[in-house]
C-alpha positions as CSV (number, residue, x, y, z in Angstrom):
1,X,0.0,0.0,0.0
2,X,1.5,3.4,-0.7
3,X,2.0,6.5,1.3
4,X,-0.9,8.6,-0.2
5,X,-3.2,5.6,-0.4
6,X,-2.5,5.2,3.6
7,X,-3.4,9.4,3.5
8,X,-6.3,9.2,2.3
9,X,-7.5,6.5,4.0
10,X,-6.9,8.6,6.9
11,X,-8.3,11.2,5.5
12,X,-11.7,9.7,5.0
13,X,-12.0,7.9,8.3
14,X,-11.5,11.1,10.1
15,X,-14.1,12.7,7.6
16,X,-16.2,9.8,8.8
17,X,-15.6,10.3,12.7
18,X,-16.5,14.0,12.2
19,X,-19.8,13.6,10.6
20,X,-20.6,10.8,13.2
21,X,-20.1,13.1,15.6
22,X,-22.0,16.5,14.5
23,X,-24.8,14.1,13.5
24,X,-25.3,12.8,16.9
25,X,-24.1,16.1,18.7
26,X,-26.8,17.8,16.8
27,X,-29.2,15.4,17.9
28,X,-28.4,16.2,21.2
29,X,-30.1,19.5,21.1
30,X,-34.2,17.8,21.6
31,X,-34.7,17.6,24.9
32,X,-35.3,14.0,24.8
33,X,-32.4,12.9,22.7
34,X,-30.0,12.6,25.3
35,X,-32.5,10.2,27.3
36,X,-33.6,8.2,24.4
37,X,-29.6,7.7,23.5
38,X,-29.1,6.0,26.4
39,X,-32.5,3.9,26.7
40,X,-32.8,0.6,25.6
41,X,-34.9,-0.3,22.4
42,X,-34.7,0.1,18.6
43,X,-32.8,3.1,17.2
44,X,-33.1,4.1,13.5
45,X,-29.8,4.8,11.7
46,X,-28.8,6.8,8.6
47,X,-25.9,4.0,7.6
48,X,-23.5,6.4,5.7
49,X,-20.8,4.7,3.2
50,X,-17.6,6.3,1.5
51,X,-18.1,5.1,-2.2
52,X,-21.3,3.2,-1.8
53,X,-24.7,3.5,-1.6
54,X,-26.4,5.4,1.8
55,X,-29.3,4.0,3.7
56,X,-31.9,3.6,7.1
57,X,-31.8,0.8,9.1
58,X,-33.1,0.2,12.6
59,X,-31.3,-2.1,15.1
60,X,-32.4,-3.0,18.8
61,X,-29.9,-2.5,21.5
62,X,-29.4,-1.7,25.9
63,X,-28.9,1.8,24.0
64,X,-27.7,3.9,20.8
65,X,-24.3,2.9,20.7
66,X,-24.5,-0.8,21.5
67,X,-27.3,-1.0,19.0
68,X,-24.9,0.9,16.5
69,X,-22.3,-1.2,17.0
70,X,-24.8,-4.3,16.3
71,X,-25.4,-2.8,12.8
72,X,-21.9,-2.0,12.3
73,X,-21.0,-5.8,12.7
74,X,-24.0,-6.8,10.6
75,X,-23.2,-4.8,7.5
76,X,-19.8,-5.4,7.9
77,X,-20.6,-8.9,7.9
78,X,-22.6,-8.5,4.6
79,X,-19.1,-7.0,3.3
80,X,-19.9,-3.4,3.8
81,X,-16.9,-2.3,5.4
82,X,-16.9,0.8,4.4
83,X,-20.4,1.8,5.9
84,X,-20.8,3.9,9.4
85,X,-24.5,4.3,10.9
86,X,-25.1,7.3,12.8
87,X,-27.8,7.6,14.8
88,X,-31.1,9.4,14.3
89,X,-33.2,8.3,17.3
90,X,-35.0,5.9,19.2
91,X,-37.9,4.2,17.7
92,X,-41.0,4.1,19.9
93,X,-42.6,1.2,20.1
């Protein structure tokens, strides 16, 4: 792997980290949001991917990020690797 090939890889994962994190910072500003990211249930994702195609999903979890992380390992697993979901809020019901 070459040097700018290993730069830009960097590149785009802290791209990636960024937008994860204004996405759910800016969720953060509903008065609820902060509750419902820690409550157990289903959370609904907006599964971003460098290159690919974007898309929703919903995954159940004890809260946000273990139910993140659970779609993370299932998309990677359907060789998605390149795919990030950030989180858009707990489904009710």
């Amino acid at each position: 792997m070459t040097t700018k090939m290993r730069v830009l890889g960097a590149v785009a994962g802290g791209m990636l980290v960024a937008v994860a994190g204004v996405a759910v910072a800016s969720t953060f500003s509903h008065s609820n949001a902060r509750a419902d990211f820690y409550s157990p249930g289903k959370h609904r994702f907006y599964v971003w991917c460098a290159g690919g195609t974007d898309y929703s999903a919903t995954a159940a979890g004890q809260n946000a990020e273990d139910a993140q992380m659970k779609l993370y390992d299932a998309t990677k697993a359907h060789g998605r690797s390149a795919c990030w979901p950030v989180w858009q809020g707990r489904v009710s019901s």
